[in-house]
N, C-alpha and C positions, 0 to 999 in steps of 0.2 A: 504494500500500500504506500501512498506517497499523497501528501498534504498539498494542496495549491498555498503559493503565496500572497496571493491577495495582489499581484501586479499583472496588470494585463495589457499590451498590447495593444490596442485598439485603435484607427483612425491614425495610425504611427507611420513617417517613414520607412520605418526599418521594419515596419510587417508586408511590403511589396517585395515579393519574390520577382528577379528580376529574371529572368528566362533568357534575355539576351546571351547566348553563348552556351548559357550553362543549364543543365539538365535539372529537374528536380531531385534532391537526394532519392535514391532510391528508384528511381528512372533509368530501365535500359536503355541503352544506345543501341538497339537492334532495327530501326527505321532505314537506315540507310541500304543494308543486306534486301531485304524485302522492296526495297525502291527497284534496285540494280535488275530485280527478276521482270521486272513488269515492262510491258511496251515503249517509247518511247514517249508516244501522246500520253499516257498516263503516267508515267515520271516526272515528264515537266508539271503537269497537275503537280501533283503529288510535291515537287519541288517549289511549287509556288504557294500551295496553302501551307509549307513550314516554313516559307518566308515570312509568312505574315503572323503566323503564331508567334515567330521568334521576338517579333519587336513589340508583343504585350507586355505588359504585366499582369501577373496573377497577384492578387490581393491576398494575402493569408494571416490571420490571427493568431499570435502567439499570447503564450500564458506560462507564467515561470511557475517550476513546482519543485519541491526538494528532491533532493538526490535520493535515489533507490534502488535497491537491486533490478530493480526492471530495464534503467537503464546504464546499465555493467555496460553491453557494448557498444549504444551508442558513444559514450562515455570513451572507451576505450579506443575508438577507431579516431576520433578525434584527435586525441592523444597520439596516436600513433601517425597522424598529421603533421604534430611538431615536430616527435623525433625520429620517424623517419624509421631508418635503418642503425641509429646509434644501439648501442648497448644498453638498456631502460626495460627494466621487467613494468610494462604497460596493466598488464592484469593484476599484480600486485598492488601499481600508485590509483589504479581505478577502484580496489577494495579497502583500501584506508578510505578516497575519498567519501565512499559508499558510510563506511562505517562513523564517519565522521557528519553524518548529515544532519548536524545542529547549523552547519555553516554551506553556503552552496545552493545552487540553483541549475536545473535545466529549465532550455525553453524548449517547448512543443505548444503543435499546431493544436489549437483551438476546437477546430470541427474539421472532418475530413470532406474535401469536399466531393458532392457527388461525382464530377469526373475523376476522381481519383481510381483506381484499380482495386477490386473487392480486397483484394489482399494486402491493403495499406498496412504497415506495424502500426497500431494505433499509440503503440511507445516508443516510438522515432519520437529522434529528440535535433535538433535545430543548433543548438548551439550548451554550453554551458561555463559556471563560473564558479571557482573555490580555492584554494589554499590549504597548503601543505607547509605543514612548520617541518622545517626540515633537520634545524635544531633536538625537537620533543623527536622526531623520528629515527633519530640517530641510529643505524644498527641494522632497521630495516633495507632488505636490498634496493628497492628502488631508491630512497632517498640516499644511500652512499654512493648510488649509479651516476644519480644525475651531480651531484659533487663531485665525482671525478669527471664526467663528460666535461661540464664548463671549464676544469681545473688544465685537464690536458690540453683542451682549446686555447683559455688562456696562454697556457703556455710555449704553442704552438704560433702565437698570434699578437702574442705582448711584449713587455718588457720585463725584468727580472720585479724591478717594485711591483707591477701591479699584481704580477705570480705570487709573491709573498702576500701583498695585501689581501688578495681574493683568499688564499688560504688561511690567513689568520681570522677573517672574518667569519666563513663557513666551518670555523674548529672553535668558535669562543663559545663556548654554553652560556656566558654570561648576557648574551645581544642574540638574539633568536631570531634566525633568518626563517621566513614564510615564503616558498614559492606559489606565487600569483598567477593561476591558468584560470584565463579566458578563453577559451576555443568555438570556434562556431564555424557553418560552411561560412564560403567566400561569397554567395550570393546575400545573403544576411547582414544591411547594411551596419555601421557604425552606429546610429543612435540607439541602438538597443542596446550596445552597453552600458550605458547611464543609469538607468535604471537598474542593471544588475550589478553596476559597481554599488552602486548607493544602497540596493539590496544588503551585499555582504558586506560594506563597513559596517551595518546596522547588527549584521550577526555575529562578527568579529568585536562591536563594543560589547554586547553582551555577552558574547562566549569569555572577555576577561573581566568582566563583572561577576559576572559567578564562576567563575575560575574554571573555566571548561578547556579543552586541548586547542589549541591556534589561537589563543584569546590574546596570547603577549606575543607581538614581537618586534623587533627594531631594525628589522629591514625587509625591505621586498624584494625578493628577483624573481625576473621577469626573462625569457625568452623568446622574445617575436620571433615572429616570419615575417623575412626582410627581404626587401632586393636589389640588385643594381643593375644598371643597363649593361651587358655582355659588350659593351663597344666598346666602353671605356677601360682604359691602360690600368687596370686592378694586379699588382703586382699580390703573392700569396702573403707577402711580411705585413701589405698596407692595408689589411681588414679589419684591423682595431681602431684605423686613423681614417675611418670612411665619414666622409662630410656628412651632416644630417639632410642638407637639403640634394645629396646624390644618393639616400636612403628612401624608398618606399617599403613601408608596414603594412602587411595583409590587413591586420586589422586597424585600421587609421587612427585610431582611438589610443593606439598607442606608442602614436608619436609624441603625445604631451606628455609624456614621461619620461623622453631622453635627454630633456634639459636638467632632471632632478637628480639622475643618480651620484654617489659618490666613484662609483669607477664604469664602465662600459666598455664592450667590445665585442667584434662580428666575427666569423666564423664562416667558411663556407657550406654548403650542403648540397653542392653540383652533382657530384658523384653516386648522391645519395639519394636523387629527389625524380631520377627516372622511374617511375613508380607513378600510381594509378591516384595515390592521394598529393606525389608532391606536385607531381604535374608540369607540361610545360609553358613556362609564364611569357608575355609579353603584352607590355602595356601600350596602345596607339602604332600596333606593328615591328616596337622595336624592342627585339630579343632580351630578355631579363637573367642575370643569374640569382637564384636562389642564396639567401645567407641566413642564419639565426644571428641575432641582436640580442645579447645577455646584460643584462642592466642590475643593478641593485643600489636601488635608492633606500633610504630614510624614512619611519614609515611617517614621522615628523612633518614631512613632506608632502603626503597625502593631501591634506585639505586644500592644498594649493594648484595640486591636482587635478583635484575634482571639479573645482572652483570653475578650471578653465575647463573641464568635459561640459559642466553646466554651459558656459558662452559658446562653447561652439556647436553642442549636442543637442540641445535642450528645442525642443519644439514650443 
């Protein structure tokens, strides 16, 4: 069972599923095979009523509910969005956050709509949002995973200070680091995060009011999906030292937070991102490489934040 949060979606930006390009989650791509069989006067049909499909929008209402085991995989496939093909036991960091569901949110669709296909998962989930103190988690194998993934990258990508910094920070028990996943598909715009941010500070103040697990902690990291134009002269040493405004964030919303961190630095994921979820990018026809953007701000920081997701978010 899983509780609604009392946010909903409605009359929203970010509830117009945009179709241009991209499929609905959970939508074959098997249209094209069945085009190729048929005549030519009915292929050009056929090619012209998905011309015009394409440039709709389908309106769809979302509704945030807490984390539950019903949605383990939407949850997990997400996750396995970010990382890809790194070393990250996914099934593991998907049953903390499960277990953890004082804090967190998925979105799903509203009502399924009648064209939808009888066999809709009716807990397909759209996107979701929580934190993992990675601190309290010490020990467990996904949280020592993803502190070494960032730690090797670092070091692969930095300089000696910021190597020692990143490690002294994610080793002090005394300053509790919280990794911050946002994940959602890429058609699912920006302003729906606002509300699920402003969702989980609200369960994060309370989860350290009554002294619950992720309730304290004094820094955030953050791992976007980032990218850069393939054109540009990216030497392998220069990805910690990548300009912000030659940086694009899957999820936009989390470019107001690369001004606040105390260290930063990117990563490639080329190699890694031929794959069915990492996909291949390009924005206005021109070729993208894929990077991760590791960040760990202050959580001091936060309201300042939010402050500017409110100005630029906010409907």
């Amino acid at each position: 069972m899983y509780s609604e949060k009392g946010i909903t979606f409605h009359d929203h930006p970010a509830i117009e599923w945009l179709t241009t390009g991209h499929p609905e989650p959970g939508h074959d791509e098997e249209e094209e095979d069945e085009v190729e069989d048929k005549d030519d006067e009915d292929s050009d049909e056929e090619e012209d009523d998905n011309e015009e499909v394409v440039d709709e929008k389908v309106n769809v209402e979302f509704k945030a509910y807490s984390i539950s085991d019903n949605h383990h995989d939407g949850i997990k496939k997400l996750l396995q969005q970010l990382f890809l093909k790194a070393p990250v036991n996914t099934a593991e960091l998907t049953d903390l956050l499960i277990q953890q569901n004082h804090i967190g949110s998925v979105i799903k669709q509203m009502e399924i709509s009648e064209h939808s296909d009888d066999d809709v998962d009716e807990d397909e989930i759209f996107g979701f949002i929580s934190l993992l103190n990675l601190t309290e988690r010490k020990g467990t194998q996904c949280a020592e995973q993803i502190k070494e993934l960032i730690l090797t990258f670092c070091e692969k990508n930095c300089d000696q200070r910021m190597v020692e910094q990143l490690a002294k920070l994610l080793s002090d028990r005394s300053r509790l680091v919280g990794f911050l996943l946002s994940e959602r598909f890429i058609n699912v715009q920006a302003q729906i995060a606002l509300p699920m941010h402003q969702q989980l500070q609200k369960e994060l103040a309370e989860a350290h009011k009554t002294n619950k697990p992720c309730g304290k902690c004094y820094f955030y990291l953050l791992i976007s999906k980032t990218f850069v134009e393939a054109t540009k002269n990216n030497s392998k040493r220069k990805w910690s030292n990548q300009k912000k405004d030659e940086l694009m964030f899957a999820n936009a919303e989390e470019d107001f937070f690369y001004e606040k961190p105390i260290l930063k630095f990117n990563y490639s994921v080329q190699k890694e991102s031929d794959t069915c979820l990492g996909g291949r990018w390009s924005f206005q026809d021109v070729p993208m490489k894929p990077l991760r953007t590791v960040m760990l701000a202050p959580c001091d920081k936060m309201n300042e934040i939010m402050d500017t997701l409110k100005e630029y978010l906010a409907v």
